[in-house]
N, C-alpha and C positions, 0 to 999 in steps of 0.2 A: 480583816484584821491581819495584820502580821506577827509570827511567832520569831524573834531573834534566835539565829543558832540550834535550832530544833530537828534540821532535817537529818532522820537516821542516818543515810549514806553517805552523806559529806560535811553535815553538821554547817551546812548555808542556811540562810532566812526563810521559811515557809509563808505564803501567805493563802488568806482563805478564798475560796472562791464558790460560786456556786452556777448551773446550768444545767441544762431542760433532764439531766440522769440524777442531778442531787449536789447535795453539798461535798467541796475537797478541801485536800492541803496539799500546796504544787508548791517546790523547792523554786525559787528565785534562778541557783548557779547550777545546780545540776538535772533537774527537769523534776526530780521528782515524783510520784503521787501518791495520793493514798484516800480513797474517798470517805467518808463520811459517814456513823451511821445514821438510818434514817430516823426519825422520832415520829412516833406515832401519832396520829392528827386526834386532839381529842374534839368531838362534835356534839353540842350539848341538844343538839337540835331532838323534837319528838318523833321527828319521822324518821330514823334511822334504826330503828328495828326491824328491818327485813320488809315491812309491808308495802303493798303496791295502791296505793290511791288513784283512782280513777275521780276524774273531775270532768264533770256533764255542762258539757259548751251550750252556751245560751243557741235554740234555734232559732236562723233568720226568719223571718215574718216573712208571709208572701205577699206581694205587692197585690194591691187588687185593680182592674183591670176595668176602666171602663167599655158600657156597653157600646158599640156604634149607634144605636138609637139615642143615648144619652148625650152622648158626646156633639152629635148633627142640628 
């Protein structure tokens, strides 16, 4: 998004940008910045109360092995 004429310090175009620290506003004519604040992520999900879930991996079966007499 660009803001017309917005930049505090020389009153140039800002435009929005965003990278891997967060969202900004970086002036076009004279550099600029001022970052963004963050907004809070809302997560409706049930397992976000603190608790630790432990989930029980299926065990592999043992292969069963024939005898040498069976097998001859």
């Amino acid at each position: 998004m660009m803001y017309l004429k917005e930049c505090p310090k020389c009153h140039g175009d800002l435009i929005a940008g965003e990278d891997v620290d967060g969202k900004f506003l970086s002036c076009i004519q004279c550099g600029y910045m001022r970052e963004l604040p963050v907004e809070p992520r809302v997560d409706n999900s049930p397992y976000t109360n603190g608790e630790t879930f432990v989930i029980d991996a299926p065990v592999a079966t043992k292969k069963r092995r024939r005898k040498a007499q069976e097998a001859a």
